[in-house]
C-alpha positions in Angstrom: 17.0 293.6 39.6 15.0 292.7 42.8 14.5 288.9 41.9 18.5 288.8 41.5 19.1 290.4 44.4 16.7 288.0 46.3 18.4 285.1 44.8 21.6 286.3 45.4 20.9 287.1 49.7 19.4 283.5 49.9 22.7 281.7 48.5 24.3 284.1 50.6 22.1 283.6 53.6 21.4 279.8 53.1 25.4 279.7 53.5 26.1 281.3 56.2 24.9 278.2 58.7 27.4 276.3 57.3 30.1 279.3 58.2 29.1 279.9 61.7 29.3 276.5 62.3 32.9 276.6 60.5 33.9 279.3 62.2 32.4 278.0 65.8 35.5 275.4 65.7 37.5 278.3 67.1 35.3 281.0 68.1 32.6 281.9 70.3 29.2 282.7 69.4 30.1 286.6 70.8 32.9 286.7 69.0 31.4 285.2 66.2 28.1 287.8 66.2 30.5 290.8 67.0 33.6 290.3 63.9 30.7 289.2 61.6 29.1 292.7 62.3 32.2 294.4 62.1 34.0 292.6 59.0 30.3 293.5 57.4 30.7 297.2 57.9 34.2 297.7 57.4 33.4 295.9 53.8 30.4 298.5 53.5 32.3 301.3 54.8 35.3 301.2 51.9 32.1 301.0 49.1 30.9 304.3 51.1 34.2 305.9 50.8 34.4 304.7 46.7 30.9 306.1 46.1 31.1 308.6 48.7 28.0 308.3 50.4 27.6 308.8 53.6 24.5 310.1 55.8 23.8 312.5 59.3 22.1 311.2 61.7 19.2 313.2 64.1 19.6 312.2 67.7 16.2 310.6 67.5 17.3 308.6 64.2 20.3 307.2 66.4 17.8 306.0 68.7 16.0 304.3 66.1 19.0 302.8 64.7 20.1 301.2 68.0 16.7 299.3 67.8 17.1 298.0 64.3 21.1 297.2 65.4 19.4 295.2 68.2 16.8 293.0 66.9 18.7 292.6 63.1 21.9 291.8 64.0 23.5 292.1 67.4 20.5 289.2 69.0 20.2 286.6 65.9 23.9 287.0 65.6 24.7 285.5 68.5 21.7 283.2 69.3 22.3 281.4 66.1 25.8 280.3 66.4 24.7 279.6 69.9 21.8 277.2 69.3 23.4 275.7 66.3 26.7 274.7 69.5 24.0 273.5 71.5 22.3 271.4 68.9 25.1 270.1 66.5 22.8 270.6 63.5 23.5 274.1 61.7 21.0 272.8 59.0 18.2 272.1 61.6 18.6 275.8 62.8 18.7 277.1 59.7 15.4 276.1 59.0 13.7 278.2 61.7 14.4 281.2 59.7 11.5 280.1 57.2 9.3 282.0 60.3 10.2 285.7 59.1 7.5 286.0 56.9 5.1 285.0 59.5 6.2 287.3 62.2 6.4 290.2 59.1 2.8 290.0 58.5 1.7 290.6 62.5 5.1 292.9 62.6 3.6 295.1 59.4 0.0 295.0 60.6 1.0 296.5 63.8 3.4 298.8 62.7 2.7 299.8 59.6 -1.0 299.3 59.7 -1.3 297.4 56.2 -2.8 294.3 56.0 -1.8 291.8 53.8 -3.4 290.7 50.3 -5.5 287.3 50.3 -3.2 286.1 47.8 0.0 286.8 50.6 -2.2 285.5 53.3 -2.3 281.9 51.4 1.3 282.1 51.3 2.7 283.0 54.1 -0.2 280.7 56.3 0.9 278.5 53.8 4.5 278.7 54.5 3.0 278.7 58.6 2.1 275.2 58.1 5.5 273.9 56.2 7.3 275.9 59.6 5.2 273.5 62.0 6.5 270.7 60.5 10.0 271.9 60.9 8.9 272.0 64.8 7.6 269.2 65.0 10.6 267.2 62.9 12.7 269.4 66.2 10.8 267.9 69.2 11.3 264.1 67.6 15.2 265.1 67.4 15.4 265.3 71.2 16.1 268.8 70.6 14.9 270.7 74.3 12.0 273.3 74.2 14.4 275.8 75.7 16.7 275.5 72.9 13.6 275.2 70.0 11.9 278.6 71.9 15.4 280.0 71.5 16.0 278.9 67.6 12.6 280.4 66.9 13.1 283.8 68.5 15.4 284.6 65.8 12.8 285.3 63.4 11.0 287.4 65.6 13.6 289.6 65.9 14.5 289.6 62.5 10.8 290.3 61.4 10.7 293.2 64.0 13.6 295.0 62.9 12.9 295.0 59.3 9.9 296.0 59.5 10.8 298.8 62.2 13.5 299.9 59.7 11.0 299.9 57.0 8.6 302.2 59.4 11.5 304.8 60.7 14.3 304.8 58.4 13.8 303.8 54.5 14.4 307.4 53.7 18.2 307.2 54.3 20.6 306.0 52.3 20.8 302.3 52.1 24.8 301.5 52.3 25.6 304.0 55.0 22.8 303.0 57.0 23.8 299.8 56.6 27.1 300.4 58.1 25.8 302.0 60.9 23.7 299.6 62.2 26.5 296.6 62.0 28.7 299.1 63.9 26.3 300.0 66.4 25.3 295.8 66.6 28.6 295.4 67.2 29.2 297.6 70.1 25.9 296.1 71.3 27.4 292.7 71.9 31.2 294.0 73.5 29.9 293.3 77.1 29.7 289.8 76.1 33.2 289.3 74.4 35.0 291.3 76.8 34.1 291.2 80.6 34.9 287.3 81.2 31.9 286.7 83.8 29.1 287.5 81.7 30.6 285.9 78.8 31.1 282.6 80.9 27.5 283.2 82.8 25.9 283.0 79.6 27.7 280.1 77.5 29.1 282.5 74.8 32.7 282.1 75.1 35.4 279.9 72.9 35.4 276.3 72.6 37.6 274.8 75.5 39.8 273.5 72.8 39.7 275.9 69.8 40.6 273.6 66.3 41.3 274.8 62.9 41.9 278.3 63.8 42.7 279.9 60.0 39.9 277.3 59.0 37.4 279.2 61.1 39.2 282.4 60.5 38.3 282.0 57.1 34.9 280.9 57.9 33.9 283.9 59.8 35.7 286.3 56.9 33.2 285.1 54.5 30.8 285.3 56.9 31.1 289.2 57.5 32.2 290.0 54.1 29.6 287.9 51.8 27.0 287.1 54.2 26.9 290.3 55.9 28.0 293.1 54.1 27.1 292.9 50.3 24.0 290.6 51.6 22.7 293.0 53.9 23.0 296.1 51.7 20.9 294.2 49.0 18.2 293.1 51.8 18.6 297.0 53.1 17.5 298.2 49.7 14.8 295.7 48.7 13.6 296.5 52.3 13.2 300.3 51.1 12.4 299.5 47.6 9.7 297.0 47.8 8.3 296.1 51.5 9.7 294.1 54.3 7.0 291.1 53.4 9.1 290.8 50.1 12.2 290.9 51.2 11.3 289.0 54.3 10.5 285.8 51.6 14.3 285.0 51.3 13.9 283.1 54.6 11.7 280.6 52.6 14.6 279.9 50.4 17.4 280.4 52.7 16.3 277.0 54.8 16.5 275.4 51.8 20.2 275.9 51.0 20.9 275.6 55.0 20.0 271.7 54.8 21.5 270.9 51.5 24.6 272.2 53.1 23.7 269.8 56.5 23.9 267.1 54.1 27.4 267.8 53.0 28.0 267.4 56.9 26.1 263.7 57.0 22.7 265.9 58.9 19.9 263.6 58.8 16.9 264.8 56.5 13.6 263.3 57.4 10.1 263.0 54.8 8.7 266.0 56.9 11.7 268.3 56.3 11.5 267.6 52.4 7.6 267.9 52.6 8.6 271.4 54.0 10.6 272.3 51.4 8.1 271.9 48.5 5.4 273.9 50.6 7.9 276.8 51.2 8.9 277.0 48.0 5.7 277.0 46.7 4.4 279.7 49.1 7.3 281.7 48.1 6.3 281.3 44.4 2.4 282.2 45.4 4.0 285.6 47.3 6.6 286.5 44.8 5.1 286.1 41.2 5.2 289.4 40.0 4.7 291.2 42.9 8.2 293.1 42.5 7.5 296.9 42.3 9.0 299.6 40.0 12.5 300.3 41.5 12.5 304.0 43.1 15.7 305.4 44.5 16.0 306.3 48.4 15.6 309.8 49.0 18.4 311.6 49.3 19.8 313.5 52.0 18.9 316.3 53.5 20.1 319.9 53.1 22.8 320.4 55.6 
């Protein structure tokens, strides 16, 4: 079950360039961040009801959940859309995600205070060395640091997040937690939707012409429903289940799909990119090979 559910977040995940882009014909990247979130939870939220789970929260858990909310979902999921505006390649910034694994390892050592196994430090410095290329394939683009700095930020939120969920919540239920922190990303990024000056101030409005609107419409659906919600409840639960450097991997395959679909839009793939791509996936075989641990359910709530 965890090597399906890793395959099945990276087609999901690998996509999901392609649909921000999509849905960026008629949408902003707020609005794009903020009805992914929410189209995510409200999908989580009926399996919830179905299965009726659901989960309390401690004030100091809430406090931990607005940090995960943060650096998971409400900042990638509106820098992404952003860069990928800025750029015109959704492929190229879908590449910089193959950096999770890198920021994990430093992200777990500090956290968590495990160090990694030699046989994961050959992959993931490994998989360091494919991600420079990606840079460096970037700065020949004409693509500004600013913009590259930005693109690469991503995965260092993504890596702290994981790992800080790993660290202060893997004991709750994974589905409702899930919900909780889309809903609480969301909320996160209503100041930037909804009061016109900082939304302007910071380039995260509408297109001045919007195009295509049930096209995008569509686009971002998908988005919240497939990329978001059923993705993130499997990389919720292979988070708790087997480690945030595990589940962290995905972003060695998810590149991958990201450019074949960057192809379908005429992107330009260089030698280097494809050089990447073997090394990445080979890291990810080196880190993954039957490394998968005995499946153990989350613990279950506490007594009322």
């Amino acid at each position: 079950m965890p090597y399906l559910a890793f395959l099945f977040i990276c087609l999901c995940w690998g996509t999901s360039f392609i649909l921000m882009d999509r849905a960026s014909l008629a949408f902003g990247p707020a609005e794009i961040g903020m009805w992914r979130m929410t189209s995510g939870a409200v999908t989580l939220a009926v399996y919830c009801l179905l299965k009726r789970q659901w989960t309390r929260l401690t004030p100091t858990e809430w406090r931990q959940l607005a940090v995960i909310a943060f650096f998971c979902n409400a900042y990638p999921y509106v820098v992404q859309p952003f860069a990928m505006q800025a750029t015109g390649e959704h492929g190229f910034i879908g590449m910089m995600v193959t950096l999770v694994p890198i920021a994990t390892i430093a992200a777990v050592a500090i956290m968590l205070k495990q160090w990694p196994t030699p046989r994961q430090w050959i992959g993931v410095l490994g998989g360091l060395g494919c991600a420079a290329l990606i840079v460096f394939d970037g700065t020949e683009r004409g693509i500004a640091p600013w913009l590259l700095a930005l693109a690469l930020s991503s995965p260092v939120s993504y890596a702290i997040g994981n790992t800080y969920l790993k660290w202060k919540l893997a004991h709750l239920p994974t589905a409702p937690l899930t919900v909780l922190f889309l809903l609480m990303g969301a909320a996160l990024v209503v100041p930037f939707e909804f009061i016109p000056a900082l939304r302007e101030g910071m380039h995260l409005g509408p297109p001045e012409t919007p195009e295509h609107f049930w096209y995008a419409l569509g686009s971002l659906l998908l988005l919240g429903v497939g990329s978001t919600g059923v993705a993130i409840l499997l990389f919720v639960w292979l988070v708790q289940t087997q480690g945030p450097l595990f589940a962290g991997m995905v972003t060695y395959v998810v590149p991958m799909i990201a450019l074949l679909w960057g192809q379908v839009d005429g992107e330009r793939l260089t030698g280097r990119q494809l050089a990447a791509i073997a090394g990445a996936l080979a890291m990810v075989a080196i880190v993954q090979w039957r490394s998968a641990k005995p499946v153990v359910a989350a613990t279950a709530e506490p007594p009322a």
